[in-house]
C-alpha atoms as one frame of an Amber mdcrd trajectory, in Angstrom:
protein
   0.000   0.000   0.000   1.295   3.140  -0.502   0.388   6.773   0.299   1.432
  10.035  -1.376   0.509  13.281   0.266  -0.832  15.572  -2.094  -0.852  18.947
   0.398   0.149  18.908   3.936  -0.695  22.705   4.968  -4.032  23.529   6.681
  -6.740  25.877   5.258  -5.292  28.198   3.195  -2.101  26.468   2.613   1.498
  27.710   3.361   1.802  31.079   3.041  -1.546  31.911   3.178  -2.258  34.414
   0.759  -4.217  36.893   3.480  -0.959  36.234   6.469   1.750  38.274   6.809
   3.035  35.950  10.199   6.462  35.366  10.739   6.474  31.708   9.025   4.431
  33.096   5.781   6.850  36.171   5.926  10.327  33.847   5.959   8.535  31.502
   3.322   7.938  34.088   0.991  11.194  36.081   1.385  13.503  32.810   1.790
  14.834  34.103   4.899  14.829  31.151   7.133  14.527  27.624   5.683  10.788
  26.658   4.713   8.987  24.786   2.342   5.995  25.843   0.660   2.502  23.794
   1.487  -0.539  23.316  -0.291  -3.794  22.431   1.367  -4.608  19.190   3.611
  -5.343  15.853   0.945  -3.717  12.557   0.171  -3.635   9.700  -2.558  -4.063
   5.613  -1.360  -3.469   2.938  -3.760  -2.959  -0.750  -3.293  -1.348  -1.075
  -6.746   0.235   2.523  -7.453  -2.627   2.378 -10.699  -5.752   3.231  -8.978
  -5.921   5.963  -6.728  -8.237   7.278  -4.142  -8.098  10.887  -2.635  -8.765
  11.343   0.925 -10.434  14.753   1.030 -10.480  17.072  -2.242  -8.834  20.672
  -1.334  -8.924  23.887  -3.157  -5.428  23.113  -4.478  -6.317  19.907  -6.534
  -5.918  20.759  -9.775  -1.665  21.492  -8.849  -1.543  18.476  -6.690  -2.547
  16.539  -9.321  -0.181  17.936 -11.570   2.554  17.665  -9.432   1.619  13.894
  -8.726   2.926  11.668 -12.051   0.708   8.759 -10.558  -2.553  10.933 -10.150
  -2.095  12.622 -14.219  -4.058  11.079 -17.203  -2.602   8.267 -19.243  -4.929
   8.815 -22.044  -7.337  11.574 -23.407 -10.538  12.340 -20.877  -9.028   9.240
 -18.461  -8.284   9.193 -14.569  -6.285   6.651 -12.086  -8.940   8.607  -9.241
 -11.174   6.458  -8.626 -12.729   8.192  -5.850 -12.691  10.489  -3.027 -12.978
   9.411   0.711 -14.076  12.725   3.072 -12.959  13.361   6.652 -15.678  15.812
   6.887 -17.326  18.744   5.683 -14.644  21.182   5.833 -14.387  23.717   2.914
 -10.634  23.451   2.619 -11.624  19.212   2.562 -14.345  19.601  -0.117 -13.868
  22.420  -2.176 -12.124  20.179  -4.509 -14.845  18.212  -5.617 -16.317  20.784
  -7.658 -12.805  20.561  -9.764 -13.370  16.841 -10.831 -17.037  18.409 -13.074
 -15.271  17.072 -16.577 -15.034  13.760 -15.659 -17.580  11.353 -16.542 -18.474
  10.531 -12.768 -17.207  11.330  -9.193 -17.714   8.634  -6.103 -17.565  10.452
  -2.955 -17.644   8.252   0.449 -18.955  10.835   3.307 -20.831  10.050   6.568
 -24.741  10.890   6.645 -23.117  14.094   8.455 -21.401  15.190   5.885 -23.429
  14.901   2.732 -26.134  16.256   4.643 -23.676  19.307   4.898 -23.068  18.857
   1.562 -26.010  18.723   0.124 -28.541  21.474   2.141 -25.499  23.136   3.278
 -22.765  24.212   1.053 -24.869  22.325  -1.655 -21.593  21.078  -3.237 -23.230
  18.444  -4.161 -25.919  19.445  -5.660 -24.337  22.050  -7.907 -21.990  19.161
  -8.834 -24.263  16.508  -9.750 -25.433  19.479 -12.457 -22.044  18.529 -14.323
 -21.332  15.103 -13.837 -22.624  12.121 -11.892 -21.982  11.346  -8.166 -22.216
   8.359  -6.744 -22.685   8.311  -2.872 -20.993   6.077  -0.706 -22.167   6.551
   2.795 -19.607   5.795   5.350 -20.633   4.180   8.074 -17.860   4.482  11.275
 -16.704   0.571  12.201 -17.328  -0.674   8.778 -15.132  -2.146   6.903 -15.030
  -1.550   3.227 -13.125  -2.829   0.413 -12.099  -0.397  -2.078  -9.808  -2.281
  -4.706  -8.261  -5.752  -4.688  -5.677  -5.346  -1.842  -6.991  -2.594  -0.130
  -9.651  -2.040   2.841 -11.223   1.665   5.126 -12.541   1.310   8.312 -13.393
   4.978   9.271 -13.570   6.225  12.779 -16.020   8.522  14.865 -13.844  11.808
  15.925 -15.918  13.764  18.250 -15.956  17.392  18.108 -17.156  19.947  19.698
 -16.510  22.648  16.894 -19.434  24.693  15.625 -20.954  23.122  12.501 -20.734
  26.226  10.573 -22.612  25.173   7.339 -25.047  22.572   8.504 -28.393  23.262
   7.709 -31.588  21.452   8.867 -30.578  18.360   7.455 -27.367  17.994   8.746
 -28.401  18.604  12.381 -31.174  15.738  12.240 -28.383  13.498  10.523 -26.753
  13.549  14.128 -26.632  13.284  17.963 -26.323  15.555  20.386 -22.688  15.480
  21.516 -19.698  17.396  23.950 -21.671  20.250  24.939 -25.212  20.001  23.097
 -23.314  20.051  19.949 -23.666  17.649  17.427 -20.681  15.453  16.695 -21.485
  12.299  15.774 -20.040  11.391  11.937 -18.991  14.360  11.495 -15.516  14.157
  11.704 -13.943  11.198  10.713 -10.612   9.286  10.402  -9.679   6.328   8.322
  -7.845   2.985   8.617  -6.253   1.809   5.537  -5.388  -1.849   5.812  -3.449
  -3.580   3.061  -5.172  -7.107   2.929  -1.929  -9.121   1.685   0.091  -8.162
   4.250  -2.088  -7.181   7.074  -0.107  -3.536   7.403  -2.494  -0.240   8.079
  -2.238   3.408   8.073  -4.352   6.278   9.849  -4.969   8.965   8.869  -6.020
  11.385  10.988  -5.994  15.312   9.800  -8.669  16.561  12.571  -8.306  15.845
  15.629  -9.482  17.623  19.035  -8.713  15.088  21.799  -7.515  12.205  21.539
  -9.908  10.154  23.233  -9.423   6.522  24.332 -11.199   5.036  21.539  -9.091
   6.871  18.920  -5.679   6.522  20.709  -6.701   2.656  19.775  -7.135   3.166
  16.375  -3.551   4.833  16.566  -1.933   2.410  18.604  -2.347  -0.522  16.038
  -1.364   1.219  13.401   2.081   0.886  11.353   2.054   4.530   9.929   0.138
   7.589  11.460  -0.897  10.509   9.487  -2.215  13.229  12.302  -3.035  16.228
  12.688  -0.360  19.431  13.473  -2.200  22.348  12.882  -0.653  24.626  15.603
   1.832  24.618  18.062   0.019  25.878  21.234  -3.519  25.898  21.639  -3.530
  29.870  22.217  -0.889  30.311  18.991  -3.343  32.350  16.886  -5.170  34.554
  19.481  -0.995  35.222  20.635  -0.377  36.069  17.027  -3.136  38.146  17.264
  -4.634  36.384  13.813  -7.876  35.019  15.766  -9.893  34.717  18.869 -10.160
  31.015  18.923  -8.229  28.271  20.389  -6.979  25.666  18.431  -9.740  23.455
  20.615 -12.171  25.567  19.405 -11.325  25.005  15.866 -11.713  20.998  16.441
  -7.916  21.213  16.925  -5.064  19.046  19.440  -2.493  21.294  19.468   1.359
  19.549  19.119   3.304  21.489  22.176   2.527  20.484  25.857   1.487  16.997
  28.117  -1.642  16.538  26.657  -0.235  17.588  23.307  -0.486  15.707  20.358
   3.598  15.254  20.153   3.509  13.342  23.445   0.398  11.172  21.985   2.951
   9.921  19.301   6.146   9.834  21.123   4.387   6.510  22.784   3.272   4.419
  19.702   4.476   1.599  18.005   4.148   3.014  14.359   7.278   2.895  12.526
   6.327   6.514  11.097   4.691   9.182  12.699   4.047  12.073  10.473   2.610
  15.512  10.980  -0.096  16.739   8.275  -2.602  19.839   7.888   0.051  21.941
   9.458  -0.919  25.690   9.353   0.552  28.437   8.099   0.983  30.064  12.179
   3.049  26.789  13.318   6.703  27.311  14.363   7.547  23.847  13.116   7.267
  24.478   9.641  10.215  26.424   9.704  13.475  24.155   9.396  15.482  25.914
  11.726  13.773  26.350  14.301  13.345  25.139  18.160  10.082  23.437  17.426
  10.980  21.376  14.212  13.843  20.205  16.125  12.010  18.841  18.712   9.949
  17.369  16.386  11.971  15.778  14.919  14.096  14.775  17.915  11.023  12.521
  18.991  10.959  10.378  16.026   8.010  11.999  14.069   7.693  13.541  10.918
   6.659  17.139   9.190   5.292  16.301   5.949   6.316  17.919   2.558   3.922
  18.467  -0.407   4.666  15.166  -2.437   5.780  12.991   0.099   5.356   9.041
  -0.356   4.899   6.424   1.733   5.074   2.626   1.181   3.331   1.185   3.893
């Protein structure tokens, strides 16, 4: 099995074209080390000849580009073979509306999040004008094959973040969770297992706590994609770029006891890597404090492109 990350920034991608922070300023000027990110997505295969997208960003059309395996082999032809949703997320979804001149799209989303979809962004509505979508629903704890080789089990991530574009439908589609807000389905990670030799993958690019039942679903795995969007959990109100915790953006921040860093510094996966990083964290830049501890704890900070044979 192998898995290619297509963007490993956060909403808005790395700089982000509104932030002037230090990390957007020293990627933009080349005055400390730091690489360039596009927004949150990666490829799966089982074969390296069909692919499947987890989560469609803004930035698909480059990261497809920039992807040999992903780019057409033929005139009008595609190795996607579908896309696999986290959740709702504009910076998650936003992408689908790219794949209109193809003769069909099959999205796999929880009830949640094509309810969201549908009476709420009504992505998919306005993209089933274009082209024909098929609808996979995913159900959390069910395993589902998706080629010869390769298997998803998604898991339930509870949230407490504000559903900001759920409509009627998408409110009924839930329960009632942390809070009196509705959580259930809504986010979601996945479990990729290769059936031949038993090996899996998580990924995991929203996270808020790491309850017991997803520190599980890490545990067993061999490779864990997770979420680093920020540093500390007060790193944008600091910056002075937002008045929101990363909690209360449905976020585990990397830095501190309950952090995310300590979460990976005790599992058995061979690699622990670090995606949907934004634009605000101190580890994307090379030389600094954080990516060294980082790094210094055996995980990763993914790059735009990187591959992983799992």
């Amino acid at each position: 099995m192998w898995l290619r990350v297509l963007g490993a920034g956060a909403g808005g991608g790395f700089p982000q074209w509104n932030c002037g922070c230090p990390g957007c300023r020293a990627v933009r000027e080349g005055s400390r080390p730091a690489t360039p990110r596009t927004q949150s997505s990666i490829a799966v295969s089982a074969d390296r000849a069909t692919w499947f997208l987890v989560n469609a960003s803004p930035d698909l059309r480059a990261q497809i580009e920039a992807a040999p395996e992903l780019r057409p082999r033929s005139q009008r032809d595609s190795p996607i073979a579908a896309v696999l949703l986290t959740d709702a997320e504009l910076d998650h979804t936003m992408g689908l509306l790219l794949l209109r001149e193809g003769p069909g799209v099959e999205v796999h989303a929880t009830d949640a999040s094509f309810a969201t979809l549908t009476d709420g962004t009504g992505f998919v509505p306005t993209l089933e004008r274009y082209t024909q979508v098929t609808r996979r629903v995913v159900v959390p704890g069910a395993t589902v094959a998706l080629a010869e080789g390769l298997t998803y089990t998604a898991f339930d991530v509870p949230t407490v973040k504000k559903a900001r574009f759920a409509g009627d439908a998408a409110k009924r589609s839930s329960t009632g969770g942390a809070g009196g807000v509705d959580s259930e389905g809504r986010v979601v990670g996945y479990r990729f297992t290769d059936t031949t030799s038993g090996r899996t993958a998580v990924y995991l690019p929203g996270v808020q706590e790491v309850t017991p039942a997803v520190h599980d679903e890490l545990a067993a795995a061999d490779v864990v994609l997770v979420d680093g969007t920020t540093w500390t959990d007060d790193e944008m109100i600091r910056l002075g770029l937002a008045s929101k915790t990363a909690r209360d953006m449905g976020h585990l921040a990397v830095d501190g006891p309950d952090g995310s860093l300590a979460v990976l510094s005790g599992l058995r996966a061979e690699r622990k890597i670090y995606v949907h990083i934004n634009n605000t964290n101190p580890m994307l830049l090379e030389d600094s404090a954080e990516y060294a501890t980082v790094t210094a704890r055996g995980a990763e900070i993914a790059t735009d492109g990187l591959e992983v044979e799992v």
